[in-house]
N, CA, C and O of each residue as an XYZ file, in Angstrom:
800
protein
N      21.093     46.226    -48.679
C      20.772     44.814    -48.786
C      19.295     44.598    -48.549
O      18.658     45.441    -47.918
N      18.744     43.549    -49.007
C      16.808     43.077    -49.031
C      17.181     42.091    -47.934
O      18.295     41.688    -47.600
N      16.057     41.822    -47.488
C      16.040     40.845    -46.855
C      15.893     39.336    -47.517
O      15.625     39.390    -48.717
N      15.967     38.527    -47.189
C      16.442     37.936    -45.440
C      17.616     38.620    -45.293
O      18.260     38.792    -46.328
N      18.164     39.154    -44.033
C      19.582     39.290    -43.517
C      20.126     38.018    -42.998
O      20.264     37.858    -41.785
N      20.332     37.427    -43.554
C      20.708     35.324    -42.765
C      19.662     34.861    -42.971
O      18.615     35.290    -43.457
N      19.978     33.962    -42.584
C      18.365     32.960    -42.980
C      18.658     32.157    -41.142
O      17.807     31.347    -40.773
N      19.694     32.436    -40.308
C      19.602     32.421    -38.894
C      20.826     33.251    -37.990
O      21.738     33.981    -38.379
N      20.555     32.947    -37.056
C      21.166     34.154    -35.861
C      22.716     33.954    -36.402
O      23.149     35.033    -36.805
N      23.645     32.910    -36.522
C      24.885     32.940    -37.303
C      25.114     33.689    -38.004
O      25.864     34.656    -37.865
N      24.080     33.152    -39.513
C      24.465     33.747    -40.868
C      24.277     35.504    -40.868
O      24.972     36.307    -41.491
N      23.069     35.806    -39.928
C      22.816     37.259    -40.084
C      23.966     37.911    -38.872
O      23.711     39.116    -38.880
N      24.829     37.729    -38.092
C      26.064     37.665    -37.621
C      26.904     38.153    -38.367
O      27.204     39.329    -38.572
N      27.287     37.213    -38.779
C      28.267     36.747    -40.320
C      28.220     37.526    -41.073
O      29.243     37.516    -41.758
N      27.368     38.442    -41.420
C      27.184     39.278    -42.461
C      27.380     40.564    -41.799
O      28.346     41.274    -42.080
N      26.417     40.927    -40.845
C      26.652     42.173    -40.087
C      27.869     42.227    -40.044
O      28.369     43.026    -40.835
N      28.806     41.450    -39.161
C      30.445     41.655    -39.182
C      31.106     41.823    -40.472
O      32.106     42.535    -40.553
N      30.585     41.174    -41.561
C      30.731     41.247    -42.902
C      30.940     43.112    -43.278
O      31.939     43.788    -43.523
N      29.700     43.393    -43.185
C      29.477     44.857    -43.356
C      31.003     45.600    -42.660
O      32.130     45.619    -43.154
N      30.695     45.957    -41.838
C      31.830     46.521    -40.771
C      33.011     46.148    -41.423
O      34.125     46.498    -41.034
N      32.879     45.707    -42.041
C      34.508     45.716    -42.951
C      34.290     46.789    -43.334
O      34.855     47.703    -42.734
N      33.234     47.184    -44.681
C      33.269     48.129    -45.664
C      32.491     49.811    -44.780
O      32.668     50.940    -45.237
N      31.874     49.571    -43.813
C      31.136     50.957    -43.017
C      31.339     51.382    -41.833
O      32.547     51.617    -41.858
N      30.955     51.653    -40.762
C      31.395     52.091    -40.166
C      29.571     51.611    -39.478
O      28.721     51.239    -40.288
N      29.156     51.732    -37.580
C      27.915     51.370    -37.472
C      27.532     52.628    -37.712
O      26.582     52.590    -38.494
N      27.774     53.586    -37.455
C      26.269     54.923    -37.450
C      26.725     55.189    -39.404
O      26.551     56.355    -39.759
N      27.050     54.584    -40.105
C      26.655     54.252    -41.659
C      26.304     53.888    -42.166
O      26.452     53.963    -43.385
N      24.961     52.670    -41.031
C      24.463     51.719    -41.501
C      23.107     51.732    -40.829
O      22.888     51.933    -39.635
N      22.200     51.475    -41.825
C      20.777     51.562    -40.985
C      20.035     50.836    -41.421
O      19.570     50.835    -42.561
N      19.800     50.015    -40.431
C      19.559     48.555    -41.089
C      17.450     48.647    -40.332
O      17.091     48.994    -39.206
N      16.538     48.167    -41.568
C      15.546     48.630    -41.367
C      14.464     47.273    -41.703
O      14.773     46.225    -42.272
N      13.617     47.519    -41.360
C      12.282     46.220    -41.818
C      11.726     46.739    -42.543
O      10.974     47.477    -41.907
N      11.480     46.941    -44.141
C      10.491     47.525    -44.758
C       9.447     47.523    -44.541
O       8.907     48.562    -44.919
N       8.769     46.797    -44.057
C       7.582     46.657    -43.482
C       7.197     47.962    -42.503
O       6.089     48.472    -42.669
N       8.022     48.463    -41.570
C       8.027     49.450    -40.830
C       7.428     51.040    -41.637
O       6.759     51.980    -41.207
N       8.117     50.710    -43.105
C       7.514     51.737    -44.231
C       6.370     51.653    -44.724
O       5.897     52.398    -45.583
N       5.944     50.892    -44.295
C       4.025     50.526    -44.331
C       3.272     52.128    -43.887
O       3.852     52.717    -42.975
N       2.245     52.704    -44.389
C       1.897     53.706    -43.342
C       0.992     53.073    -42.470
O       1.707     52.966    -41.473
N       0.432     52.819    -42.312
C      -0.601     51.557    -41.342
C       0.119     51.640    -40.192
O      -0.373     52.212    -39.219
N       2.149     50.747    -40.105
C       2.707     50.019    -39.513
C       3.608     51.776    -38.588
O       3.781     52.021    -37.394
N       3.844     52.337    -39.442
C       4.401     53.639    -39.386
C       3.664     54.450    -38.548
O       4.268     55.163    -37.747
N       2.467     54.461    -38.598
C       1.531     55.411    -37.858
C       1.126     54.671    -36.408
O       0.292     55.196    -35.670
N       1.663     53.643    -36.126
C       1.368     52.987    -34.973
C       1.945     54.113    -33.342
O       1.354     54.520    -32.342
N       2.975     54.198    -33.726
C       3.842     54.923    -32.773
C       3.631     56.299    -32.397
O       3.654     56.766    -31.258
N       3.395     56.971    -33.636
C       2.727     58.316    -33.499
C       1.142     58.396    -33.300
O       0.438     59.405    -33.276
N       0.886     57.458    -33.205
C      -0.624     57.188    -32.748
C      -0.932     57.454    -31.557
O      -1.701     58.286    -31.074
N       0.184     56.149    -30.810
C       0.085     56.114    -29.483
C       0.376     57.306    -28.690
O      -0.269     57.586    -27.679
N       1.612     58.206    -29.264
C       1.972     59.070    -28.746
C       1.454     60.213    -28.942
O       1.904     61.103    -28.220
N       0.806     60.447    -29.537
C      -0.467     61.439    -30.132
C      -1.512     61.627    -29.212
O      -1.977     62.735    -28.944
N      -1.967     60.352    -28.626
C      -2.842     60.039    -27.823
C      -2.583     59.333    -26.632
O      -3.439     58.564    -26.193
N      -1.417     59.515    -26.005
C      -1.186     59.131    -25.148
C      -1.917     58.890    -23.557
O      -2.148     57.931    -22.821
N      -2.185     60.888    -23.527
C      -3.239     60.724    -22.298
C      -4.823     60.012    -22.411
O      -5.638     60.082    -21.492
N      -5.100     59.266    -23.825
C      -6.055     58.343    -23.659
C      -5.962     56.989    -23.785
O      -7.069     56.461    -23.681
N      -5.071     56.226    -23.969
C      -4.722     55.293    -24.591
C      -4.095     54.772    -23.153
O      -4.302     53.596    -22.853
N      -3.328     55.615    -22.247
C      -2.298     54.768    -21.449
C      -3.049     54.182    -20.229
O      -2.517     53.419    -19.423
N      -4.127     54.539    -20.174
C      -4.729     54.033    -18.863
C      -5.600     52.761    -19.428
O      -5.815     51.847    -18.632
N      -6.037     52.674    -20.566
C      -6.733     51.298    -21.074
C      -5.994     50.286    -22.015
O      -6.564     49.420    -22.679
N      -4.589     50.527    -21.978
C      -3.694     50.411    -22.892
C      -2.825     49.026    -22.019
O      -1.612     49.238    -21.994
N      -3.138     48.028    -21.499
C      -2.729     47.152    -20.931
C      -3.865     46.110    -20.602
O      -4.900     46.138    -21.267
N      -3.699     45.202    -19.603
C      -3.825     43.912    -19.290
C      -5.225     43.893    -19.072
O      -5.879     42.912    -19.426
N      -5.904     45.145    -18.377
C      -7.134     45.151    -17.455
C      -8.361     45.624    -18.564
O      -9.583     45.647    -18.417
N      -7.664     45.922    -19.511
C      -8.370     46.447    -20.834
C      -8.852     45.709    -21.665
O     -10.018     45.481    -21.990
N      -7.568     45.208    -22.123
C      -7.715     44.939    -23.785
C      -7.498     42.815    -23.201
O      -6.715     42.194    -22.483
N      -8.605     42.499    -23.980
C      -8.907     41.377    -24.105
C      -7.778     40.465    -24.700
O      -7.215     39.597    -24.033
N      -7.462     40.770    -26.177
C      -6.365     40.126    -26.912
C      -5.970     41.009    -28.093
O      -6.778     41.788    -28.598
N      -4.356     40.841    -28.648
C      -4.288     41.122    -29.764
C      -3.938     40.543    -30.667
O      -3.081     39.662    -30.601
N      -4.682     41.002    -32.017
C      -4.384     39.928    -33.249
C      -3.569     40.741    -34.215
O      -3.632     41.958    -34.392
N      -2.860     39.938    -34.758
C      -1.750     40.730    -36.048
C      -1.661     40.083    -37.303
O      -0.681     39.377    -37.539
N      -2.483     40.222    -38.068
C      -3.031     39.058    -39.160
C      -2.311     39.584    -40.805
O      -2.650     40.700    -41.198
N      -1.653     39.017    -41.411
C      -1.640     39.333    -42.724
C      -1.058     37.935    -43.325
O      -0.102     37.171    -43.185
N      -2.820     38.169    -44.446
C      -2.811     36.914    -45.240
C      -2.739     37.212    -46.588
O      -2.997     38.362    -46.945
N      -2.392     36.260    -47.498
C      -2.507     36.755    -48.664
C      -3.170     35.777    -49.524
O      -3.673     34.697    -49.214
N      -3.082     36.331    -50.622
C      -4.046     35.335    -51.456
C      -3.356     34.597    -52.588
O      -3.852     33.572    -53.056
N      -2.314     35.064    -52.993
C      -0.890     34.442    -53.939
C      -0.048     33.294    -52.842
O       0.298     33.330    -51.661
N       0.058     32.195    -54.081
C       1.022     31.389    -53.336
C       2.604     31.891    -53.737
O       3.090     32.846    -54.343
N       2.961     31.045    -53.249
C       4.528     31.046    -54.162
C       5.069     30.493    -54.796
O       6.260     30.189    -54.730
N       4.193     30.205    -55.667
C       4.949     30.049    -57.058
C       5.768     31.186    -57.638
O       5.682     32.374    -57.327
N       6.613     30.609    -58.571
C       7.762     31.230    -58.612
C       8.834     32.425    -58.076
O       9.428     33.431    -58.464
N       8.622     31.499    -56.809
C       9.538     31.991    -55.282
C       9.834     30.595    -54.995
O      10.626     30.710    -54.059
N       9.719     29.556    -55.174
C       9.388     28.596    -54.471
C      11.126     28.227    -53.920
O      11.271     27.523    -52.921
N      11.903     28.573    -54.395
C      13.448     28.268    -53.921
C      13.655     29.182    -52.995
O      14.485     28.758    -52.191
N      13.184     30.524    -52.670
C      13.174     31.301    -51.533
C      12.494     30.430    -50.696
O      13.077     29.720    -49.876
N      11.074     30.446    -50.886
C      10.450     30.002    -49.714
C      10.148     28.883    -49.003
O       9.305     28.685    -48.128
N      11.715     27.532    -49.982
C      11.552     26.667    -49.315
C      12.706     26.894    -48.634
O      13.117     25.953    -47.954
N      13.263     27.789    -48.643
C      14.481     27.915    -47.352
C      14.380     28.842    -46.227
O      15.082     28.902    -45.217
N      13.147     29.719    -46.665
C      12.405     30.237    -45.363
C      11.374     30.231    -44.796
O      11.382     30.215    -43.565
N      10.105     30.241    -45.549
C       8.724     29.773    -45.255
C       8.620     31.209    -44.190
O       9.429     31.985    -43.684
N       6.889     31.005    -44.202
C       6.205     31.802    -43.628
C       7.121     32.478    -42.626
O       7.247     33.697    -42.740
N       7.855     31.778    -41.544
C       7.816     32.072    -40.151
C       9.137     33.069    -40.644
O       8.787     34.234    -40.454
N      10.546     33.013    -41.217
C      11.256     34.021    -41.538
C      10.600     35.003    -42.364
O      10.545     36.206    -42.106
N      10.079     34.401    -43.425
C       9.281     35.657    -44.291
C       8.445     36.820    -43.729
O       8.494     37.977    -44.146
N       7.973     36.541    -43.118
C       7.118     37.286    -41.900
C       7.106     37.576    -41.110
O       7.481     38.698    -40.771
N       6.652     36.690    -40.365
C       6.379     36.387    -38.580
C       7.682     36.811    -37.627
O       7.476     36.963    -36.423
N       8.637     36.946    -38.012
C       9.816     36.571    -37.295
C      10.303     38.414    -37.256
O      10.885     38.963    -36.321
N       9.914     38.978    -38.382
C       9.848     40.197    -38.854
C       9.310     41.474    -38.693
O       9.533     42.373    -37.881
N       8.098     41.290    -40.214
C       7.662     42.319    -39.884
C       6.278     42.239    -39.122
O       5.764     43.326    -38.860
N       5.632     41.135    -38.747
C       4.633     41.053    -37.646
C       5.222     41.229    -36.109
O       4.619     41.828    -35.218
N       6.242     40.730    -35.997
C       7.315     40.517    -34.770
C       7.294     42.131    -34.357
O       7.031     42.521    -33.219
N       7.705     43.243    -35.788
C       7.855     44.393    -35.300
C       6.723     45.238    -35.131
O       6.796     46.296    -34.506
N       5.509     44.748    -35.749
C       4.253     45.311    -35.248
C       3.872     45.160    -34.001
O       3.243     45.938    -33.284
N       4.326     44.019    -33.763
C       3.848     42.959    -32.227
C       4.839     44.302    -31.009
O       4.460     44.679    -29.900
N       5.851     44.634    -31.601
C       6.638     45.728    -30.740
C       6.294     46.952    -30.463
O       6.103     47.364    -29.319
N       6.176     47.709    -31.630
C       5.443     48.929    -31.767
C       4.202     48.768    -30.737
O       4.258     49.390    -29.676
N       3.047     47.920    -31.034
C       1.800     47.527    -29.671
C       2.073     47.727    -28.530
O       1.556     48.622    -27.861
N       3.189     46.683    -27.995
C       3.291     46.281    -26.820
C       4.614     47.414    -25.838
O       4.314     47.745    -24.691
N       5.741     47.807    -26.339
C       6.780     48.808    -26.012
C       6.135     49.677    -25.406
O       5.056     50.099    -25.824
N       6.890     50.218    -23.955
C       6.785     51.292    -22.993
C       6.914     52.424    -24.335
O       7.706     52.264    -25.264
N       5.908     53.645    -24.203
C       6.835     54.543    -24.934
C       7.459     55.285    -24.299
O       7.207     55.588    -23.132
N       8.780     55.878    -25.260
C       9.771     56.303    -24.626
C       9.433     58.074    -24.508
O       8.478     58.488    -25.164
N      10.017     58.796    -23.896
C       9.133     60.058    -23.416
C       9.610     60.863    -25.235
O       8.717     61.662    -25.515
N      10.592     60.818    -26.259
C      10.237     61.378    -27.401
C      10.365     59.779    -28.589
O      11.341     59.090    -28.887
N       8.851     59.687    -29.010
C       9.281     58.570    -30.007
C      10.089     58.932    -31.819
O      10.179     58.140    -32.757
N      10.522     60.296    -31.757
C      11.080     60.686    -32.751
C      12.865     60.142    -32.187
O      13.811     60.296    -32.959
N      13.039     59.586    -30.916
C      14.872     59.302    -30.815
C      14.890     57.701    -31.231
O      14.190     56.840    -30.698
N      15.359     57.597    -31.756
C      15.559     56.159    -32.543
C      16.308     55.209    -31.515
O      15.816     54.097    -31.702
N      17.233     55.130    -30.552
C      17.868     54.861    -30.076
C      16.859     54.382    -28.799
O      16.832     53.247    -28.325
N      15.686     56.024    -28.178
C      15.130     55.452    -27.489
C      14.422     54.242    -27.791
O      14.583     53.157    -27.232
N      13.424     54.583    -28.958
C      12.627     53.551    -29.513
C      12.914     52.137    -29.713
O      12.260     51.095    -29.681
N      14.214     52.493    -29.948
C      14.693     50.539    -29.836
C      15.315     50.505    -28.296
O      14.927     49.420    -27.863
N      15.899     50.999    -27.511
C      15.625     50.391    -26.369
C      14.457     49.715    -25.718
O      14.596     48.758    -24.956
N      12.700     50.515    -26.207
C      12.393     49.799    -25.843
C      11.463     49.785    -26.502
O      10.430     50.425    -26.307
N      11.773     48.811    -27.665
C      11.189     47.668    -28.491
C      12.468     46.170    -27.317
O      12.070     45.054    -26.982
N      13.616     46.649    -27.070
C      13.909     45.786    -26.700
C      13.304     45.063    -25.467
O      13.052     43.897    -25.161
N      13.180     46.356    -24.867
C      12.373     45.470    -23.268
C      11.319     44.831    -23.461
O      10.772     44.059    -22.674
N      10.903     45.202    -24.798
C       9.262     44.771    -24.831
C       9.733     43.149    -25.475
O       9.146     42.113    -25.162
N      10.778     43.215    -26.315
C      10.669     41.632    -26.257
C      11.307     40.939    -25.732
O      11.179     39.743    -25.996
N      12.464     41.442    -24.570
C      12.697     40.516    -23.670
C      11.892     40.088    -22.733
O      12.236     39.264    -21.885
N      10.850     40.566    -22.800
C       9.441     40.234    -21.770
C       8.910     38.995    -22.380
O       8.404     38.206    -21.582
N       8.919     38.679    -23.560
C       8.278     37.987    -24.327
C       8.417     36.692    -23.799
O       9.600     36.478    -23.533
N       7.648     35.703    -23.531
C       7.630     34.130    -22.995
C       8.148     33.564    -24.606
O       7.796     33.771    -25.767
N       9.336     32.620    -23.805
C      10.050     31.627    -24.920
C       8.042     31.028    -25.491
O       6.913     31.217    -25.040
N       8.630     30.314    -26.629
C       7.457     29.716    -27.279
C       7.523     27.995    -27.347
O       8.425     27.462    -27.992
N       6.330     27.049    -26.516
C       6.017     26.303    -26.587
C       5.309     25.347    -27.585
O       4.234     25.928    -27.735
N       5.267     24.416    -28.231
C       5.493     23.372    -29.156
C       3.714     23.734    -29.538
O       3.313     23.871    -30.693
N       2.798     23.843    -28.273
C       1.856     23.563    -28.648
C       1.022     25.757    -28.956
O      -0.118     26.205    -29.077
N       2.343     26.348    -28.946
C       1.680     28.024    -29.386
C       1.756     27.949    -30.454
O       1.716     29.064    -30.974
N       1.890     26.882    -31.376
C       1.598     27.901    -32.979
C       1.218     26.594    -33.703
O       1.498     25.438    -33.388
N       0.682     26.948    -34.496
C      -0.209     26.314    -35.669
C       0.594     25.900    -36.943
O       1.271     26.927    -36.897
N       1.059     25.294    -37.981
C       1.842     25.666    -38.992
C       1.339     24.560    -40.027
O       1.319     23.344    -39.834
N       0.966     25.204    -41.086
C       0.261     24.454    -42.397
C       1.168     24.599    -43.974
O       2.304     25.035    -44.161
N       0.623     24.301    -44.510
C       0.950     24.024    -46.158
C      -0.206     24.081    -46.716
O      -1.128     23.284    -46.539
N      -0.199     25.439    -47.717
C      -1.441     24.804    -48.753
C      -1.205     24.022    -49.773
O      -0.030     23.697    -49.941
N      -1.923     23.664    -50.438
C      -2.412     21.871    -51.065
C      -1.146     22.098    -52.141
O      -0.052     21.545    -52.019
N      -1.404     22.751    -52.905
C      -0.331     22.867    -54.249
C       1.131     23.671    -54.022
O       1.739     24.281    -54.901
N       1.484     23.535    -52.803
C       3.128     23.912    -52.707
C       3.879     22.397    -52.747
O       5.099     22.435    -52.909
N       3.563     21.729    -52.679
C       4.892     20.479    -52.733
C       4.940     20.235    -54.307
O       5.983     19.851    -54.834
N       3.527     20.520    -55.203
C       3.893     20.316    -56.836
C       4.603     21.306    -57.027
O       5.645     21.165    -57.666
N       4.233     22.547    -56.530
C       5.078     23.100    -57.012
C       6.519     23.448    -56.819
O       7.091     23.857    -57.829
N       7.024     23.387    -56.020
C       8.269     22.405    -55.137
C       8.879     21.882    -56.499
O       9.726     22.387    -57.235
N       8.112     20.610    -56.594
C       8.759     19.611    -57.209
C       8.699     19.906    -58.827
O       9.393     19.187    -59.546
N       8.184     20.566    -59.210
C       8.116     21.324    -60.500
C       9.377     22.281    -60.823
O      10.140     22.197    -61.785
N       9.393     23.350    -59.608
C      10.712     24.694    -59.578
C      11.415     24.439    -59.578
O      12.151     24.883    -60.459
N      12.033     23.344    -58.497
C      12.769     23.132    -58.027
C      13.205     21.472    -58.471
O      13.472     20.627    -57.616
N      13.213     21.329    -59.236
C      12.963     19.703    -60.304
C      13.405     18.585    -58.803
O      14.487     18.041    -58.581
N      12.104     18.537    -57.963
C      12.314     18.013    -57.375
C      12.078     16.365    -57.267
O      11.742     16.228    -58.443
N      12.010     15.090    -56.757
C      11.654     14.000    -56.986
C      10.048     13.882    -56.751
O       9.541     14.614    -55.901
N       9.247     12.985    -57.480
C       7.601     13.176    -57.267
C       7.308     12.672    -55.374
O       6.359     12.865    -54.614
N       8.859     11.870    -55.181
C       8.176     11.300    -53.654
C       8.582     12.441    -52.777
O       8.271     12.245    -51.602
N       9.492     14.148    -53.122
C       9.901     14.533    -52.213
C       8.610     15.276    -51.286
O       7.499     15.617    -51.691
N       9.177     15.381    -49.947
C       8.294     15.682    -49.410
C       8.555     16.885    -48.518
O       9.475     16.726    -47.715
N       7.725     18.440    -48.492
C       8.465     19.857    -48.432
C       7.320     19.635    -46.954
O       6.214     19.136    -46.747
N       8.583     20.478    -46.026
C       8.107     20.415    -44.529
C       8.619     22.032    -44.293
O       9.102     22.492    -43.258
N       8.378     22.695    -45.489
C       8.149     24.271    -44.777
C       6.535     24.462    -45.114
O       5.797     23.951    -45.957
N       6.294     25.622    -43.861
C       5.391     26.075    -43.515
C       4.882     27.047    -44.783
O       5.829     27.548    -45.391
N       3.438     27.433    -45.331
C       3.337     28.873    -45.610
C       2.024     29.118    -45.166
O       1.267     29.755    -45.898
N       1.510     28.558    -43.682
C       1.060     29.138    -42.786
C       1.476     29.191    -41.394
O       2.259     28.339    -40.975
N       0.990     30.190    -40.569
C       2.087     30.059    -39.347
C       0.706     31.025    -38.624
O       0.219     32.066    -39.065
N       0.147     29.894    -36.821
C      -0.411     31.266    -36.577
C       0.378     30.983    -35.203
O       0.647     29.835    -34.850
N       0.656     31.891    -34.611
C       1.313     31.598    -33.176
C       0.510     32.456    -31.977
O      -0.044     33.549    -32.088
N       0.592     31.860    -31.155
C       0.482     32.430    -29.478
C       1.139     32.666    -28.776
O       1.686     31.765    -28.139
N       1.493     34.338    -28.475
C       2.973     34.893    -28.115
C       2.005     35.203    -26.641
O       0.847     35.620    -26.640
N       2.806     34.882    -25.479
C       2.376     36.016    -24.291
C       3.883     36.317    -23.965
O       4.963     35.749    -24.130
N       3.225     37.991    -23.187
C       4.373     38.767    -22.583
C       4.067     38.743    -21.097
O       2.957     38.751    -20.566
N       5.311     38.712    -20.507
C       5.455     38.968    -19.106
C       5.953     40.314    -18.398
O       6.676     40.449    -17.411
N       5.322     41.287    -19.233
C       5.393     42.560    -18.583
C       4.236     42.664    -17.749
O       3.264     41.922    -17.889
N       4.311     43.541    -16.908
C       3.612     44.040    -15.947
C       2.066     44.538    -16.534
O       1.005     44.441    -15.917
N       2.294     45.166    -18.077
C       1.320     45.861    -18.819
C       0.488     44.579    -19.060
O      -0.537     44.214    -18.485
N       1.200     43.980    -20.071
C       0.354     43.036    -20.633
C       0.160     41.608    -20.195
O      -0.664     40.874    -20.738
N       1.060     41.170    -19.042
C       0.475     39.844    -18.268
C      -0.746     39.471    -18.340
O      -1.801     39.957    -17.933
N      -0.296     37.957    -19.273
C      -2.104     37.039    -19.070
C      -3.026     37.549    -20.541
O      -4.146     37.130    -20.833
N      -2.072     38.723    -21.469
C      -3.346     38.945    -22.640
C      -2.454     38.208    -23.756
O      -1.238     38.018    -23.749
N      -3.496     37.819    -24.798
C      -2.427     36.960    -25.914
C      -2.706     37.433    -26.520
O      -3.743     38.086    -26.638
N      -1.423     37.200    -27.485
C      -1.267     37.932    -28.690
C      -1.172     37.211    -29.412
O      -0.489     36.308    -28.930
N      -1.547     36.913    -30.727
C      -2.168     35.958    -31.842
C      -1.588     36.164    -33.418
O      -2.336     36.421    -34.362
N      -0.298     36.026    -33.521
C      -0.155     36.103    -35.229
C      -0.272     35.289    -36.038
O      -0.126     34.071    -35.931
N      -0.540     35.891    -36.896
C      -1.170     34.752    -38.215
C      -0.293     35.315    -39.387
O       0.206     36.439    -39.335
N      -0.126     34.398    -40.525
C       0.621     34.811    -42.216
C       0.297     33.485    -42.917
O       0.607     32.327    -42.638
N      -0.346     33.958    -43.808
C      -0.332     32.567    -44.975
C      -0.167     33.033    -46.232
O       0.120     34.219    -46.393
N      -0.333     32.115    -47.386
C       0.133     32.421    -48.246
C      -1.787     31.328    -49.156
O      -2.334     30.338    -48.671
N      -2.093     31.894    -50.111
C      -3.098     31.222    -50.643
C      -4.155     31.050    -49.845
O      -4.553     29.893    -49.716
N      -4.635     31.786    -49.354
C      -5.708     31.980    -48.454
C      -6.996     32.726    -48.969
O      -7.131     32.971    -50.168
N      -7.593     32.950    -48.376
C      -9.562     33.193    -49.054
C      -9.395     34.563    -48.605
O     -10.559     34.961    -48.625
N      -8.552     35.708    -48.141
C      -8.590     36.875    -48.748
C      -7.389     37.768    -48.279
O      -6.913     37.855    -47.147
N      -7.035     38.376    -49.374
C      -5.311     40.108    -49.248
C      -6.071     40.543    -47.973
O      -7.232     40.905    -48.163
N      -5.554     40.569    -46.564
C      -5.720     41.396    -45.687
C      -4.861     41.455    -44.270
O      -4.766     40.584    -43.406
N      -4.340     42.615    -44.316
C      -3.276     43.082    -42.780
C      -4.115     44.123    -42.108
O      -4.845     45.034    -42.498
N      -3.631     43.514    -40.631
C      -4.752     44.254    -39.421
C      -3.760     44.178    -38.497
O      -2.669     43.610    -38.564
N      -4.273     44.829    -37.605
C      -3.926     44.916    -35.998
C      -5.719     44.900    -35.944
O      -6.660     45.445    -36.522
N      -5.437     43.729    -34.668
C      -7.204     44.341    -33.940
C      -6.615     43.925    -32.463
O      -6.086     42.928    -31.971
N      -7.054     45.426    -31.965
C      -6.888     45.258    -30.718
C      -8.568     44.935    -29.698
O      -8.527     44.758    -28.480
C-alpha cells in the first residue's frame, strides 16, 4: 500500500486491522519511503559510525537548534483532491520529517542494524516530545491553490480551502539530551527553491 495509511489515527487503525485479515504481523512491513532517501538512510549509520565523536556534543549543551526543511517548488496542481484532504502537515510533516526528526534525536540502540531495537527507540524519542501549542507552528497557502481548488475540484468561486501547503512548526523534546533545544520543521509547496536539509 502508498501512503497516506488513513488520513487519521482511526482510519489508519481500521486498515491495519484490515490487513491482519489477509497477513499475518511479521508479513508485513510497513515503511516511510522517505526513510529510502539516502540522505535520510545514512543518518543512523552516521551516528553510529561515529559515535565516539558525536555522543559527547550530540545534545543540549552543544547544538544550538535543529532545522528539518524540505521545500519545493511545484504546487499541486493536479493533486489538488489529495491535497485538499491532507495538506502539507499529513503529506509530510507528520511523516517523513517526523521520521527524520527521530533518527536525530533517538538514544542509539547498542546495534542499529536490529529493527525492533531501532523503533523502540524512535519510540522513546517521541514520547519525549512536548504536545504542540497553537502558537508552535506557522501554516500558510500559496496564492493560486484555492483557483485551483475551485477549478479540479469544480468547486464554487466563493469556496474557501483552509488546508495548509505550508507548515513550519516548533517541536521541543523533554529528554534529558535535548531539553530547551528546538527543533524547527518546515514543508511547502511553491516556494523560491527544491531543497531538503537537516542543519544541525
Amino acid at each position: 500500500l502508498e501512503k497516506p495509511f488513513g488520513h487519521d489515527l482511526e482510519s489508519a487503525q481500521q486498515l491495519a486491522a484490515e490487513l491482519t485479515s489477509f497477513f499475518r504481523e511479521e508479513e508485513m512491513y510497513r515503511v516511510d519511503h522517505y526513510l529510502g532517501k539516502q540522505a535520510v538512510a545514512h543518518i543512523l549509520p552516521f551516528r553510529d559510525q561515529n559515535r565516539q565523536f558525536l555522543d559527547p556534543i550530540w545534545n543540549r549543551h552543544h547544538v544550538e537548534r535543529v532545522e528539518i526543511v524540505l521545500k519545493e517548488t511545484v504546487d499541486a496542481k493536479g493533486r489538488t483532491s489529495f491535497y485538499e484532504q491532507y495538506g502539507v502537515i499529513r503529506d509530510v510533516l507528520q511523516n517523513h520529517l517526523t521520521e527524520a526528526l527521530m533518527f536525530l534525536t533517538m538514544e542509539l540502540p547498542a546495534n542499529v542494524s536490529k529493527a525492533e531495537e531501532v523503533l523502540q527507540c524512535k519510540l522513546q524519542a517521541f514520547q519525549s516530545l512536548r504536545g504542540l501549542e497553537k502558537n508552535s507552528a506557522v501554516l500558510g497557502q500559496y496564492q493560486a491553490y484555492a483557483s485551483q481548488v475551485q477549478e479540479e475540484l469544480q468547486k464554487a468561486q466563493d469556496y474557501i480551502s483552509t488546508t495548509p501547503t505550508f507548515a513550519g512548526v516548533l517541536i521541543h523534546s523533554d529528554s534529558v539530551r535535548w531539553e530547551g533545544v528546538p527543533f524547527l520543521l518546515t514543508s511547502g509547496k511553491a516556494l523560491d527553491e527544491r531543497v531538503g536539509y537537516v542543519r544541525v
